[in-house]
C-alpha positions, 0 to 999 in steps of 0.5 A: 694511354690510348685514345678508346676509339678504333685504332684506324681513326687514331694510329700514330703517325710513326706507325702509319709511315715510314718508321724511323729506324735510327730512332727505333735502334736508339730506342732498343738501346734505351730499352735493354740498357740495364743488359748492355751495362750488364755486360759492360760491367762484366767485361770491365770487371773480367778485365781488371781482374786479368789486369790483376793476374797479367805480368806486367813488362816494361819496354826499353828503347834505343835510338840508332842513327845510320849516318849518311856522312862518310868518314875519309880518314885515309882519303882513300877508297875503302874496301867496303863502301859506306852504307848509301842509306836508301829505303832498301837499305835501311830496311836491311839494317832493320832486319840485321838488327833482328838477326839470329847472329844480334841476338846470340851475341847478346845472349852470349854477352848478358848469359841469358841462357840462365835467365829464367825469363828467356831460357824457358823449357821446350814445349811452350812453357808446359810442365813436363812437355819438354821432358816427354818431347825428349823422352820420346827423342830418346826412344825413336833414336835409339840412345841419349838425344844430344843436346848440341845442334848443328850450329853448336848450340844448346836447345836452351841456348836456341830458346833463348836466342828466340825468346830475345828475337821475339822480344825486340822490336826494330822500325825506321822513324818514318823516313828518316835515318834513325832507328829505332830498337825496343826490348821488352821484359819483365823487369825494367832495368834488364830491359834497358841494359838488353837494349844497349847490348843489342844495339853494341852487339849491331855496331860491332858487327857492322865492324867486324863484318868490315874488318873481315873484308879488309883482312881478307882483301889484304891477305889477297892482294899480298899473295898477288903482288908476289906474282905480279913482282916476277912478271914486272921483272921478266917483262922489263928483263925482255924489253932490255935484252931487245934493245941491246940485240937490235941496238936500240937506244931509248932516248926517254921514250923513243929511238935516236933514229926516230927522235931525228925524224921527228925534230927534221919532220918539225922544222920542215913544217916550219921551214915549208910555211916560212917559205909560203910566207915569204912567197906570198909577200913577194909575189904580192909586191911583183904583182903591185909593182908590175901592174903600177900598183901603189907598193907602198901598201906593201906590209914591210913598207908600211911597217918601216920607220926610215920610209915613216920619217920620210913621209913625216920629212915629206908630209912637211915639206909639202906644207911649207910648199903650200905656205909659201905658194901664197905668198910667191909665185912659181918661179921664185927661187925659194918655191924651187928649193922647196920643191927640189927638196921636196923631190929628194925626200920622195926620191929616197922613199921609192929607194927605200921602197925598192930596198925593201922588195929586194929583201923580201926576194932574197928572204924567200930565196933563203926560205927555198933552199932551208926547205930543200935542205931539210927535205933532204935530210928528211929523206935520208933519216926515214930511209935509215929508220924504215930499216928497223921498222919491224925491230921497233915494233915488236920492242913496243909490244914487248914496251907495253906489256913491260908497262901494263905489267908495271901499272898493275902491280903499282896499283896493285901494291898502293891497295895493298898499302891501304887495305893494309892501314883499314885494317887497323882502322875501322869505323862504323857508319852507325852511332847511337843517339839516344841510349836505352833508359830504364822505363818508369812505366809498364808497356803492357798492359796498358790499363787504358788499352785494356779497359777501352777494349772491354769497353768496346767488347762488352758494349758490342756483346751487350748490343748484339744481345739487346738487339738479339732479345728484341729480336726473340721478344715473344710478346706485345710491347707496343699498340701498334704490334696488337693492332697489326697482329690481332687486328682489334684496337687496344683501348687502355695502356694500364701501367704496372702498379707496385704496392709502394704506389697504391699503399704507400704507408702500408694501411692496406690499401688495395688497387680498387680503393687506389682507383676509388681515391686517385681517379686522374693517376694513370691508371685511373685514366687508363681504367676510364679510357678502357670504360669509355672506349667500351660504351663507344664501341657501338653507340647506336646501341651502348653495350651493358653487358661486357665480359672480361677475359684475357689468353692465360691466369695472371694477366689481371683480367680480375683487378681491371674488371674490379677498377672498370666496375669501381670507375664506373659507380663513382661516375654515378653508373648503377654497375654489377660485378659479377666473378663467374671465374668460380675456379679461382675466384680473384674477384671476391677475393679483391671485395674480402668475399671469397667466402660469401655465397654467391652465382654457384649459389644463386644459379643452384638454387641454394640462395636468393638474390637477396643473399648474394648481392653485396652492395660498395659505394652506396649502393652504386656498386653490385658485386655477386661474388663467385660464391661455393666451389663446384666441379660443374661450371660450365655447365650452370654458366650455359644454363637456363637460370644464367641466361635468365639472370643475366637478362634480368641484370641487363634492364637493372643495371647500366653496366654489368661487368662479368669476370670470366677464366682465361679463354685458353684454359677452359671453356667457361668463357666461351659459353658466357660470351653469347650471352653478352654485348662485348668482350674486352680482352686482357693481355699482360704487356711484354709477357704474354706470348703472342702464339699464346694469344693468337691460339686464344683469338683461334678459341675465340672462333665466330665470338671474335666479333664480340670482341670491343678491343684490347687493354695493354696490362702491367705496362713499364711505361719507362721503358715504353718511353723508348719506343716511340715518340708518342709513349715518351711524351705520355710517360713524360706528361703523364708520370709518377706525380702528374695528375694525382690529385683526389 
């Protein structure tokens, strides 16, 4: 219920700033929620009936693991290595599994060119498409079509294969080496036993493709080895002939000549650094010995034992020497044998000594002439061996070709060995982990799947049209839409009454006596806000004459002037009701005197006052009803006799409340409208079109002025509520049960 003064003094808050647009959307969601669930149900309901005709198929899976372990059980290299499971690889393994040649195997092993699930007739599974496609195969070609193809298959064999491929499914298990392998079908148990025949059907190929290399490989290499056996013994026939012409003898690897070079060449290295040796050593003691060096630093001396024991004898001796110096003086006899003695032991060291030097001499004289000796020979050997310098060359190249042609055909015959034993020994890099087992439930279609996307679909249908309703919504639906639009106020929100709410117990109560009876309902209040809205309107000068008009018939311009007249006699205001809609004259009708004479009456001279009036609430209410039918209203309403009348009514009542026609529909309004202080307008909420009302506002023309502001009718206040913050907290505090006492 709106507040009766202009609506610049009480716009609400949300108007005058920036409008909340999440909560506006929230609001139009609430507001066309029985549409959105409309939808929602109908796209639940289409779905559970699709879920009905939908053939239900069950998807089996197997898991396969491409095993980066290799087996070695020849220890040897295979002709075709093991997979080296890299993400490329893996991915081809996914589409090897997805190939044509997997899927015919399957189709071949199962038969499942009989089966009617996959051998489906060409043309997309239509009646007859394919019997008219080859029809007209047979026409452009001249004769019969014939139903082999290149690839030797049948067109339902080629069907078929592709109705498998679409059927199965293949990803890695993220990034692992597992894959995993779906197939899907109508019935389970086929799912599953398809599944494994696809996963047999990957595993002997791996196989087999593997087996047909090694064959092949074999079969090559034993053509080869023939060739290769002739050249080894050519080879070896020419290196032979050689030999015997040039006399070359092969000594286990090289000639007698050159074998006698090399061991002569060896000892004179030998010999050579013996003889440096010894020559090193000699003239390193000629060098002490003729310089007055100590020779017994010398190495052989140093390293002799009889030179050792003497030193020890020595070392001895000179110790008693000493001992016994002490004791005696120099010339005692015993001190001259100790020195004498003494003198011997050193006499035979430097012997020794020399014995020594004399040996190193003769050493490196020796060493001299071994060296001389084997440079000789040395010499002679090489003159004999350059001779056949040329002869041993060419007996290389012809070693070596012997020998390359041996080393390739040894090679050559272990491959072939090996090749020969794969063969008869193949291993798969593939095993399944997880057999195919038959599915307990349907993996299509999923109920959950399918009711959440026609969840999903009807609430997006549905809000696009709420939204899209609002949005051609043609009339009023909040105050602030007429205030912007119509530039009046609205002075009263009245609420859509039902019969259940003003006659409850079906005695044949009406609205007026629901006003009369229930002044603080809703609207009661709106009936009084709109009255006292209208006095207010100007208080230097209080309006008493008000007429009620509204745009088009059936807005309830009739039943809110009756409840303004009603509300105000029971206030104690002395009112006149008067019904100048005298083409349809809803006002009498409401007071039960639609036949009674009234202003046709009075304003035609027919009748007095006195007969015409009819007197409600003791009194406190008038009504001049509109009285008998005439073709000439507007004339007797712009007359001199209404103009007079309603002068006379403005000093003898406080109020008088005159019910006129739609201002669109004639022009009886428009002559009365001058003659009165206000216009209260009526405008049905959310119905009345606003073009509809702006051409009445356009009628109006300079009597717009007249106009003290607008009553909102039949307003759902329940569905006002979701519009702004203010109509919640109104429909809330003021609902159905608040405020109704008498």
């Amino acid at each position: 219920m709106n507040a009766p003064f202009p609506a610049t003094v009480f716009k609400p808050l949300a108007a005058a700033g920036s409008v909340n647009e999440v909560s506006r959307a929230i609001g139009v969601l609430r507001r066309r929620g029985r549409l959105i669930g409309l939808f929602v149900g109908g796209a639940l309901a289409a779905a559970l009936l699709l879920l009905l005709f939908i053939t239900p198929r069950y998807t089996a899976n197997i898991q396969i693991l491409l095993d980066p372990r290799q087996q070695n059980i020849l220890k040897s290299q295979d002709v075709v290595e093991g997979i080296r499971l890299d993400t490329g690889v893996v991915e081809s393994e996914v589409s090897l599994i997805l190939s044509h040649s997997i899927a015919q195997r399957v189709v071949e092993k199962l038969h499942l060119d009989d089966d009617p699930e996959f051998s489906r007739p060409r043309g997309g599974g239509l009646p007859g498409v394919g019997a008219i496609r080859r029809l007209v195969s047979q026409l452009f070609a001249g004769g019969e079509a014939s139903e082999e193809t290149t690839e030797g298959l049948t067109r339902v064999q080629q069907d078929t294969i592709k109705a498998v491929r679409e059927a199965t499914r293949a990803r890695r298990v993220g990034v692992t080496y597992v894959i995993d392998v779906s197939f899907t079908s109508k019935d389970a148990a086929k799912a599953a036993r398809i599944a494994d025949a696809i996963a047999e059907a990957y595993l002997l190929e791996q196989l087999e493709a593997r087996y047909e290399t090694a064959k092949r490989a074999s079969d090559w290499l034993s053509e080869r080895l023939g060739g290769l056996s002739d050249q080894v013994q050519a080879s070896e026939r020419a290196v032979s002939e050689y030999r015997a012409r040039f006399g070359l003898v092969d000594t286990g690897g090289d000639t007698i000549d050159k074998q006698q070079v090399s061991e002569i060449n060896a000892q004179l290295v030998l010999a050579r650094a013996k003889t440096a040796e010894t020559r090193a050593k000699y003239e390193q003691t000629q060098r002490l010995a003729s310089g007055g060096g100590n020779t017994a630093a010398v190495a052989e001396v140093l390293q002799s034992q009889v030179i050792a024991s003497l030193r020890t004898q020595e070392a001895e001796v000179a110790r008693k020497e000493a001992d016994l110096s002490t004791q005696y003086g120099p010339r005692h006899p015993t001190i001259l044998n100790v020195r004498a003695e003494l003198a011997d032991i050193r006499r035979a060291i430097h012997n020794e000594v020399e014995r020594i030097i004399t040996n190193l001499r003769n050493e490196y004289e020796v060493a001299q002439k071994r060296e001389s000796s084997l440079q000789e020979s040395l010499d002679k050997l090489t003159g004999v061996a350059s001779i056949n310098d040329e002869a041993r060359i060419k007996l290389r190249d012809l070693e070596r070709e012997a020998e390359a042609n041996r080393s390739l055909y040894q090679s050559f015959l272990q491959r072939f060995k090996e090749t020969r034993e794969q063969t008869t020994l193949e291993t798969t890099d593939s095993r399944v982990i997880s057999p195919a087992l038959r599915p307990e439930r349907a993996s299509y279609p999923q109920t959950s799947v399918f009711l959440g996307l026609a969840l999903f679909l009807g609430l997006g249908v549905g809000i696009s049209a709420a939204f899209l309703m609002e949005y051609l919504e043609s009339g009023f639906t909040t105050a602030e839409q007429v205030e912007a639009d119509l530039n009046l106020p609205v002075l009263a929100m009245l609420p859509r009454l039902s019969t259940s709410e003003y006659d409850p117990e079906r005695k044949g109560g009406t609205v007026l006596s629901y006003v009369a009876t229930k002044p603080l309902s809703r609207f009661g209040e709106g009936i009084r806000s709109a009255r006292v809205a209208i006095s207010l309107s100007d208080v230097d000068q209080p309006p008493r004459l008000v007429l009620v008009t509204s745009s088009v018939p059936g807005e309830g311009k009739s039943t809110i002037a009756s409840s303004i007249a009603v509300s105000a006699s029971a206030s104690g205001i002395k009112t006149l009701l008067i019904d100048g809609d005298m083409r349809h004259p809803s006002t009498s009708k409401l007071f039960g005197l639609e036949k009674s004479r009234g202003l046709v009456d009075l304003l035609s001279g027919t009748a007095q006052a006195g007969e015409v009036f009819r007197g409600f609430n003791n009194g406190s209410l008038i009504v001049l009803p509109a009285g008998a039918g005439t073709k000439n209203s507007p004339d007797l309403l712009a007359s001199q006799r209404m103009r007079q009348f309603l002068e006379t009514a403005r000093s003898s009542y406080d109020l008088v409340i005159i019910d006129t026609p739609p201002v669109t529909a004639v022009v009886d309004s428009l002559v009365v409208i001058p003659h009165t202080d206000k216009v209260l307008f009526v405008l049905e909420w959310e119905n009345t079109a606003r073009d509809i009302v702006a051409r009445a506002m356009s009628v109006l023309g300079e009597s717009r002025a007249s106009v003290a502001g607008v009553v909102m009718n039949k307003v759902e206040l329940d569905r006002m509520r979701h519009r702004e913050s203010y109509y919640k907290y109104y429909s809330g505090k003021y609902g159905y049960g608040k405020y109704y006492s008498n």
